[in-house]
Each structure stands twice: as C-alpha cells, then as structure tokens.
MIKENU-608678 format. One line per field, with one value per residue: residue number from 1; x, y, z of N, C-alpha, C, CB in turn; residue in three letters. Coordinates in Angstrom, 2 decimals. Glycine has a CB too. Layout:
<recs>
num	NUM_...
n.x	X_...
n.y	Y_...
n.z	Z_...
ca.x	X_...
ca.y	Y_...
ca.z	Z_...
c.x	X_...
c.y	Y_...
c.z	Z_...
cb.x	X_...
cb.y	Y_...
cb.z	Z_...
residu	ALA_...
</recs>
This chain:
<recs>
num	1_2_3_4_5_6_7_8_9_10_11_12_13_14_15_16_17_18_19_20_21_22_23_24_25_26_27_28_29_30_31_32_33_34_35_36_37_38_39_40_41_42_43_44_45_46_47_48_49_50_51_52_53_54_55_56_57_58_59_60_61_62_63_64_65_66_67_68_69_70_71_72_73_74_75_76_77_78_79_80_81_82_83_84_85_86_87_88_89_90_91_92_93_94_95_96_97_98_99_100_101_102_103_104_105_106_107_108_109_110_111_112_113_114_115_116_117_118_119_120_121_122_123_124_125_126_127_128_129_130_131_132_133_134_135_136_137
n.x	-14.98_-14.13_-14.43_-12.22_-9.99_-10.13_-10.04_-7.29_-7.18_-9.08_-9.10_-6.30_-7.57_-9.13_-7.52_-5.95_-8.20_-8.40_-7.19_-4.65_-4.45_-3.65_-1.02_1.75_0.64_-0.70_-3.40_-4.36_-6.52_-5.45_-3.20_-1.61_-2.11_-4.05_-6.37_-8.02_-9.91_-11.22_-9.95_-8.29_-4.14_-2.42_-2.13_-1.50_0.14_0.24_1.78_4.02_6.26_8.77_6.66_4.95_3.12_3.48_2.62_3.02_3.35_3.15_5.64_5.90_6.54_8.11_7.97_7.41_8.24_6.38_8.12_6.94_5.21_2.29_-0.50_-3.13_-6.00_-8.44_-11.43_-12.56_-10.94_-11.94_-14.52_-14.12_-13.94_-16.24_-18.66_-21.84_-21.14_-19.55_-18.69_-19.60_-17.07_-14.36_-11.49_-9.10_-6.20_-4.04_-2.78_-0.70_-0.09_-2.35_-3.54_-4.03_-5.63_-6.92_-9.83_-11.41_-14.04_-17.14_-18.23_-21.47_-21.41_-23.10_-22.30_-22.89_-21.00_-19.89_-18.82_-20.55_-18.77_-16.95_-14.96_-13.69_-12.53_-11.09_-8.57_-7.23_-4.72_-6.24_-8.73_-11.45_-12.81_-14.07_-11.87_-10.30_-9.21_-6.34_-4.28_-0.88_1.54
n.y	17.14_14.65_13.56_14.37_12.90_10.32_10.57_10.28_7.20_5.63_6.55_4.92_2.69_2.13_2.02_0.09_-2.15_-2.70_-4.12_-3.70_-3.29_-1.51_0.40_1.80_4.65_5.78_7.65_6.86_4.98_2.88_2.34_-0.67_-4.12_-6.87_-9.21_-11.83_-13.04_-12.95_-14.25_-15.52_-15.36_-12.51_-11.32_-9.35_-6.71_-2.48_0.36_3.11_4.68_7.18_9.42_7.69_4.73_1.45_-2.12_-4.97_-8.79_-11.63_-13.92_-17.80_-16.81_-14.03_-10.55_-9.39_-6.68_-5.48_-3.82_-1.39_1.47_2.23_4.01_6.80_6.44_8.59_10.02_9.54_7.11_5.64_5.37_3.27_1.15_0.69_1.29_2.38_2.98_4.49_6.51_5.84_4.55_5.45_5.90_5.18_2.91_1.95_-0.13_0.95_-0.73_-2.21_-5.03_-4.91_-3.51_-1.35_-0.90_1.44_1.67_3.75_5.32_2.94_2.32_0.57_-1.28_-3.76_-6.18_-6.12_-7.27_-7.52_-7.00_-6.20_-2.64_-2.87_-3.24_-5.50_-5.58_-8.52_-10.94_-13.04_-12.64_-10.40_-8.54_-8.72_-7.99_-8.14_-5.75_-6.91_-8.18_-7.26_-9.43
n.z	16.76_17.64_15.38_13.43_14.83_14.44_11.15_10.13_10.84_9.78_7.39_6.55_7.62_5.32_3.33_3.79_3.50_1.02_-0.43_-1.25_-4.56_-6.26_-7.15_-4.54_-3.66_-5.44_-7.11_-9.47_-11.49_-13.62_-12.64_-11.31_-10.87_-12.87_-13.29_-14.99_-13.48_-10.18_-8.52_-8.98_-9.26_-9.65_-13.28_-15.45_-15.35_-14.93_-14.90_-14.24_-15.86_-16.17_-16.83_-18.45_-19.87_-19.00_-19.48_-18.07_-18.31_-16.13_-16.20_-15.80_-13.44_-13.08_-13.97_-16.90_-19.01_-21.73_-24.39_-25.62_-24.80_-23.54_-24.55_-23.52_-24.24_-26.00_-26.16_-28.67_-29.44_-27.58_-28.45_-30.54_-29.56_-27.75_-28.68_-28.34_-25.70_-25.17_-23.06_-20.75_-20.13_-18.18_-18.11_-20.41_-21.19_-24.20_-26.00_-28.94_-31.35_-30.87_-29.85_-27.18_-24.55_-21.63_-19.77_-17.73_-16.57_-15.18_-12.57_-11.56_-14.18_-16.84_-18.62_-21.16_-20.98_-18.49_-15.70_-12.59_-10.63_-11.04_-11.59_-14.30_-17.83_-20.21_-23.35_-24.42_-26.00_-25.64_-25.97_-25.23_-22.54_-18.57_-16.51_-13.69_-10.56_-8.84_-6.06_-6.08_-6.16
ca.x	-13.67_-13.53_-14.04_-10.90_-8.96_-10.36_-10.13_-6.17_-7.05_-10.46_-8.27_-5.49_-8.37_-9.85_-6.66_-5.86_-9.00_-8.51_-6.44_-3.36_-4.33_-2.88_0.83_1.86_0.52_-0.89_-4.90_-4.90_-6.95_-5.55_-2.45_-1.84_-2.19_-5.19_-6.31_-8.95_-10.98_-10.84_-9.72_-7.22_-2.97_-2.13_-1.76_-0.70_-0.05_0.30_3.05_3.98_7.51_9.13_5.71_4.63_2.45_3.58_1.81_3.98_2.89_3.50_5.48_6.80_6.91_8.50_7.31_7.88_7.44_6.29_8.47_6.51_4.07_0.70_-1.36_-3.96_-6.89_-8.60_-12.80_-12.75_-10.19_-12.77_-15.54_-13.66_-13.87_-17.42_-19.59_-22.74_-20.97_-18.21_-19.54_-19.43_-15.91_-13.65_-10.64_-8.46_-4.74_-3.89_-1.01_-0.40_-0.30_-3.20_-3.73_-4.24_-6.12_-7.30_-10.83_-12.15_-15.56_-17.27_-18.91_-22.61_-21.65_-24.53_-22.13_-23.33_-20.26_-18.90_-19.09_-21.15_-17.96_-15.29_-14.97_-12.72_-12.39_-9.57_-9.00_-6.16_-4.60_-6.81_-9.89_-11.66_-14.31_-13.73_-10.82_-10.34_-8.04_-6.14_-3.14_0.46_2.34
ca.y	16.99_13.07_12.89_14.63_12.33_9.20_10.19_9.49_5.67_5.11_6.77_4.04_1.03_1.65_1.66_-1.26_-2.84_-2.47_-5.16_-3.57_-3.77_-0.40_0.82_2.43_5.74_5.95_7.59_6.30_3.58_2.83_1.31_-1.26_-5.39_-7.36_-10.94_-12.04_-13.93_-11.85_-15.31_-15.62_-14.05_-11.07_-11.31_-8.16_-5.09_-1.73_0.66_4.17_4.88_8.00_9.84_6.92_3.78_0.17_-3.22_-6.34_-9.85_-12.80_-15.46_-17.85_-15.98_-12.77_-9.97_-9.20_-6.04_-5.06_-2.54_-0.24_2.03_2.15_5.80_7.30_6.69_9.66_9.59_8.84_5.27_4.67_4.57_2.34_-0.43_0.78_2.33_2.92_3.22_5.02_7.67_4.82_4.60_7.12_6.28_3.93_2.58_1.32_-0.51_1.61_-2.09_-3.05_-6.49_-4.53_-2.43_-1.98_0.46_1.61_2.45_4.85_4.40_2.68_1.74_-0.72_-1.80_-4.96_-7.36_-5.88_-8.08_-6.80_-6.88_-5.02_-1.51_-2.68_-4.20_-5.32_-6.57_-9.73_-11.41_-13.92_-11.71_-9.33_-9.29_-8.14_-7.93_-7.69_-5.16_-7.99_-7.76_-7.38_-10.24
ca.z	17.32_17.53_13.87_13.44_15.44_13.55_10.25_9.69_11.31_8.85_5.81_6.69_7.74_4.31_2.29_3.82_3.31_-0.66_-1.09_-2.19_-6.00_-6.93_-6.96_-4.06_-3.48_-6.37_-7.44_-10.64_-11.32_-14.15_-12.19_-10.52_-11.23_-12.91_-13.11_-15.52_-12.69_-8.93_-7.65_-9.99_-8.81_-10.93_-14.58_-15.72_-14.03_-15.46_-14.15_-15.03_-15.96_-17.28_-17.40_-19.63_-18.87_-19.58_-18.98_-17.74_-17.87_-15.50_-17.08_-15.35_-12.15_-13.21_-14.77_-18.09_-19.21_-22.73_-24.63_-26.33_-24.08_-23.68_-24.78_-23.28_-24.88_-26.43_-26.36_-30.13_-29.36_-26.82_-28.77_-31.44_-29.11_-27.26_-29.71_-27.98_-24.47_-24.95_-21.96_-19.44_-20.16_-17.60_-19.22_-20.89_-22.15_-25.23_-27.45_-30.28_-32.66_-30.82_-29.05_-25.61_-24.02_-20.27_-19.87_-16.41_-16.29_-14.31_-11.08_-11.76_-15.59_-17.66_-20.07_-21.43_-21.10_-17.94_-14.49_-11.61_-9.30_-11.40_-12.63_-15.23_-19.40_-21.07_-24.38_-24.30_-27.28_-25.53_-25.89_-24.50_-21.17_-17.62_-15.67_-12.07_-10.03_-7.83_-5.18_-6.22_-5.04
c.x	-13.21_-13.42_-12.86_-9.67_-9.15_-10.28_-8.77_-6.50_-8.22_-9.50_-7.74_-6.33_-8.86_-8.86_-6.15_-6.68_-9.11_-7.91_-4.71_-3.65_-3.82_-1.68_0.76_1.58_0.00_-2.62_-5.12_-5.04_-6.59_-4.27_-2.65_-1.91_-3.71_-5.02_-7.77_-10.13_-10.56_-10.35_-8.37_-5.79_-2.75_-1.30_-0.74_-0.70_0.77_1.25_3.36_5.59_8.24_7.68_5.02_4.09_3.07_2.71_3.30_2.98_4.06_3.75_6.51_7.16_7.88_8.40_7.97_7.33_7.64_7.34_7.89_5.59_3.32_0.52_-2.37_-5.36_-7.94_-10.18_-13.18_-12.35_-11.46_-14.05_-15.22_-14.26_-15.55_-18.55_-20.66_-22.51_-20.06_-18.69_-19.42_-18.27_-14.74_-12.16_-9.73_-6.66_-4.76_-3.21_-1.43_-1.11_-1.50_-2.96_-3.75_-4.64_-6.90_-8.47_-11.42_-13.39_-16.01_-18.11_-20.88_-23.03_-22.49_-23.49_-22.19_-22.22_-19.30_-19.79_-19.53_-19.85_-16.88_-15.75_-14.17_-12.90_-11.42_-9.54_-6.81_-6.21_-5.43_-8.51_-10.61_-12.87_-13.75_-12.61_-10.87_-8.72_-7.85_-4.67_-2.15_1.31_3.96
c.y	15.54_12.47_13.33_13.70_10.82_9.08_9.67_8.01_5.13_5.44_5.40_2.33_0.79_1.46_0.13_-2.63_-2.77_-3.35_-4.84_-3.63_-2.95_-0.32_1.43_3.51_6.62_6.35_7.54_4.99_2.45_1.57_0.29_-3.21_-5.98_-8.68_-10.74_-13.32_-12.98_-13.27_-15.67_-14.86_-13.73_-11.82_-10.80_-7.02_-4.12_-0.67_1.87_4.30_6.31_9.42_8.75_5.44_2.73_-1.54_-4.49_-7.33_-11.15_-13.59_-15.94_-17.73_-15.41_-12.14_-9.12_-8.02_-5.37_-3.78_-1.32_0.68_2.18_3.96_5.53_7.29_7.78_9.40_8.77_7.42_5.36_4.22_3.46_1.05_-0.44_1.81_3.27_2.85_3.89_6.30_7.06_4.59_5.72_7.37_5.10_4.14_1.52_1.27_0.19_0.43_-2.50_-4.13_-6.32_-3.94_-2.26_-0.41_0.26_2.11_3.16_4.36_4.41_2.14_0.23_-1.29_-3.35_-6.55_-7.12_-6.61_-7.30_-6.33_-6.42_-4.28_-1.56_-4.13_-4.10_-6.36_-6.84_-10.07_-12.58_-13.78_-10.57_-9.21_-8.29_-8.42_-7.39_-7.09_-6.23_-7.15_-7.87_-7.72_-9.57
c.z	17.24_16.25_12.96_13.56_15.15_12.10_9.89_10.11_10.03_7.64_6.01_6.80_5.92_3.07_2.73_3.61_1.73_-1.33_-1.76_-3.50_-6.68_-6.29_-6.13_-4.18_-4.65_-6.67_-8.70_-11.23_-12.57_-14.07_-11.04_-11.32_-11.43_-13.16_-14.14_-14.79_-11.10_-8.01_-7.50_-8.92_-9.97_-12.42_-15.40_-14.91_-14.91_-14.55_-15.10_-14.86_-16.49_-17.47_-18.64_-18.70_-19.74_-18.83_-18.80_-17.56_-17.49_-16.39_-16.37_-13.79_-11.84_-14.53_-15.99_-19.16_-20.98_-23.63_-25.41_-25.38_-24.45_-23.94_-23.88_-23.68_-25.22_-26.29_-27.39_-30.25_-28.74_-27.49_-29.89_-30.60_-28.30_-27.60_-29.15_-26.66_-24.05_-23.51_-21.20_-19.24_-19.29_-18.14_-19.93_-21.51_-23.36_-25.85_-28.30_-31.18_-32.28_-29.90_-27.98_-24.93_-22.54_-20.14_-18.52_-16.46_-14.98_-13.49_-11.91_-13.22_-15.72_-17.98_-19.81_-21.00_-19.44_-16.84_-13.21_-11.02_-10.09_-11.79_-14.31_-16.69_-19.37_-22.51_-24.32_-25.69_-27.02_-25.86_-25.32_-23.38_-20.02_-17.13_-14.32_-11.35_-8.51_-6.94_-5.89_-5.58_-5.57
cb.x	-13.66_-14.38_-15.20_-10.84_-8.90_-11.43_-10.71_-4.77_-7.63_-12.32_-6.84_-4.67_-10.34_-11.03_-5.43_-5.56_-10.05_-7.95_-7.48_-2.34_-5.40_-3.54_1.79_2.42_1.57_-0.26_-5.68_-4.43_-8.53_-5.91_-1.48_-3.10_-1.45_-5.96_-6.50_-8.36_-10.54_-12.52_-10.42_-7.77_-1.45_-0.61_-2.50_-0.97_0.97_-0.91_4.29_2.91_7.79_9.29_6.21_6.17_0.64_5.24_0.29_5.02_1.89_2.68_5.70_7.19_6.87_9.70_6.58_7.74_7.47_5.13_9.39_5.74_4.02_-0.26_-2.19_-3.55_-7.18_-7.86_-13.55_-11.92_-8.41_-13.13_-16.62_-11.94_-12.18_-17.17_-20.43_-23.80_-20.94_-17.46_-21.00_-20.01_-15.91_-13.43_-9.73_-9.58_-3.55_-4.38_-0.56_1.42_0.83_-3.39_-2.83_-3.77_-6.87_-5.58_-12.13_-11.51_-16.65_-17.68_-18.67_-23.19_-20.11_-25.87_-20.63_-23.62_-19.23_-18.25_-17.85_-22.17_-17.67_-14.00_-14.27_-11.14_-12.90_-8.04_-10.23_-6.53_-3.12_-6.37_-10.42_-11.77_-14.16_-14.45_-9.97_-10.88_-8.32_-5.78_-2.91_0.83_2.11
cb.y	17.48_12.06_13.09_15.37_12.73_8.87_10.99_10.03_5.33_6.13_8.21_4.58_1.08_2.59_2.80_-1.27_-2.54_-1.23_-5.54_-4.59_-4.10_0.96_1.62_2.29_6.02_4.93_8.64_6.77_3.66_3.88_1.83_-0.41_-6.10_-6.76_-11.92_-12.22_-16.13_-10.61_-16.38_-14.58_-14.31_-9.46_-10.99_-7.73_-5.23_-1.56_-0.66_5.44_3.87_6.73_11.13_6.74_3.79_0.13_-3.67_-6.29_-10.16_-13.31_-15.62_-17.21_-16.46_-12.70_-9.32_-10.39_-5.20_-4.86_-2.71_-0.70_2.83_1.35_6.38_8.00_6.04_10.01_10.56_9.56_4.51_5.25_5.43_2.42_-0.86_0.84_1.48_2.52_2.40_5.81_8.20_3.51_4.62_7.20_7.39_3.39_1.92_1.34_-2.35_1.90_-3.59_-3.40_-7.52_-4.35_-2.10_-2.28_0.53_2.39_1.43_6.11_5.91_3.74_1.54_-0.38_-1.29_-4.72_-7.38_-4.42_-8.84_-7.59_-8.26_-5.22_-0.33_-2.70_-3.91_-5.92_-5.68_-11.09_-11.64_-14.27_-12.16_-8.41_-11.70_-8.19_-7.34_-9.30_-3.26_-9.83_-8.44_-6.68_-12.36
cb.z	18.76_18.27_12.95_14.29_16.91_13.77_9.61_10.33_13.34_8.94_5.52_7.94_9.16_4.06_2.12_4.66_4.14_-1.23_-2.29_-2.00_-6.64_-6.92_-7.97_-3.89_-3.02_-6.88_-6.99_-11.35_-11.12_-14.61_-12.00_-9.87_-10.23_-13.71_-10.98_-16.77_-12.74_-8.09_-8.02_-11.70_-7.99_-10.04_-14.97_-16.83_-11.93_-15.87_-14.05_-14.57_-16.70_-18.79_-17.83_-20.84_-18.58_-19.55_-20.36_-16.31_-18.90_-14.67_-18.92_-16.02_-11.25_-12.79_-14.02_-18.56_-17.98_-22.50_-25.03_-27.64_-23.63_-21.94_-26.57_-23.34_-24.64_-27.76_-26.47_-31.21_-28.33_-25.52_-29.16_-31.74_-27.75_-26.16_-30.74_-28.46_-23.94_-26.75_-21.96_-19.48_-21.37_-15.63_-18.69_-22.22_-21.13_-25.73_-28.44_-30.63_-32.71_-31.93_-29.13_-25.10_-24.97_-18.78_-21.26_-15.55_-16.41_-14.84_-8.71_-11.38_-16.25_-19.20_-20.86_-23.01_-22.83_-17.92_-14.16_-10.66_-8.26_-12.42_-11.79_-14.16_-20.86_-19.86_-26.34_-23.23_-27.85_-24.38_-25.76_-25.42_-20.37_-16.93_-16.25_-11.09_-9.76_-8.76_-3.97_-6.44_-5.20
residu	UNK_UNK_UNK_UNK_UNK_UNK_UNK_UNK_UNK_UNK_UNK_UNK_UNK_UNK_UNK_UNK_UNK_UNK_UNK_UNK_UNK_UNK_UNK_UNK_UNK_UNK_UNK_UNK_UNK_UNK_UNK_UNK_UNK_UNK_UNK_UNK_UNK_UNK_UNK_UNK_UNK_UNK_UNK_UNK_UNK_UNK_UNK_UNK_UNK_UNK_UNK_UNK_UNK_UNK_UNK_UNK_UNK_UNK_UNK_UNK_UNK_UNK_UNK_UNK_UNK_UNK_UNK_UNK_UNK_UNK_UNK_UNK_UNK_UNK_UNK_UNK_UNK_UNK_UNK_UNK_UNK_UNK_UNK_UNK_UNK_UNK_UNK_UNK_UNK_UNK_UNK_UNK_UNK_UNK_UNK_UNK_UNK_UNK_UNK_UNK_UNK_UNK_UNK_UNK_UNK_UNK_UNK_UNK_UNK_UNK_UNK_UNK_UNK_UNK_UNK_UNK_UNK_UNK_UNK_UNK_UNK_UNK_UNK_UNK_UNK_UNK_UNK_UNK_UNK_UNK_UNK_UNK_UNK_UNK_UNK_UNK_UNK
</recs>
C-alpha cells in the first residue's frame, strides 16, 4: 500500500535526478543534447521533427540545425562503423553523406573505445570517441 503512494514521488525524484539530458517526455535515448566531455555544455543535440530526426549544433550560442535528416541506422550501417561489435550497439542515427553519426550502446557494452561513464559514440567531423548525454541549456 505505501509503495503505491511513493511511486509517482520516486518516478518524479529520479527523472529529476537525470539531469534533464533528454527532450521532454521523451524514451528515446537517442534524443536529447551531447557534449564530447560530461563537463563540457551541450554540443549538439538531436531532436525529432516531422517523424524525422535532426542534429543541431551550438554555434555561437544558438542552435543551428543541420538540414538534411538523420536515418535510422539499420544493423548492417552499424556494423560498417563497428565490425566486431556491432551487437553492443542498440541503435543508432546517421547523415546520409556521412560525417555524423551518434550510437547508443546497450546496457553493460565492452566496446573498446567507449568511456566507462557514457552509454553513448559519435562520430564528429572532428572524429570519433565517446560522447556524453548532457543538460539542455
């Protein structure tokens, strides 16, 4: 009976304890704002429009958002970019042309280049490594 009447307050303590890094109301992890350091304020942030996903980056201080949309990545893209891990991968977006891509891994993933403290890759025209899901100022 009392765990009834605590769970709406624990739901609400633990969304609030998340940092805000996803879009409102949103369970896909796919949105939301990243930073390529968790220290770092938001980079890019990903955003669904239309049924369709797009990435915006900070320039400046305001966000600027790409025109072409991001896909879905398919198992087969994923292993393009993670050959012998593609399985650790839960799902991913990706520019059509290339030069972008943002991959969530699955809870407890090895993969070799990814940072204890994020679930998340991305490959930047700057390169490619971990990325961290940050707040959306």
């Amino acid at each position: 009976m009392h765990a009834r009447r605590l769970l709406p307050g624990a739901l609400l303590l633990l969304s609030a304890c998340s940092g805000g890094t996803q879009l409102p109301f949103s369970s896909d992890p796919l949105l939301g704002c990243f930073a390529t350091s968790a220290r770092k304020p938001a980079e890019f942030r990903i955003d669904k429009d239309g049924g369709q996903y797009f990435v915006s980056f900070e320039r400046e201080g305001q966000w600027q958002r790409e025109p072409n949309a991001l896909y879905k990545a398919s198992r087969d893209d994923i292993r393009q970019y993670f050959r012998d891990d593609a399985e650790q991968i839960d799902s991913a977006l990706i520019r059509m042309a290339g030069g972008f891509g943002i991959f969530h891994a699955k809870d407890g993933a090895s993969l070799k280049a990814k940072a204890r403290d994020s679930d998340y890759m991305a490959l930047l025209l700057i390169g490619a490594g971990p990325v961290y899901a940050v707040k959306c100022d």
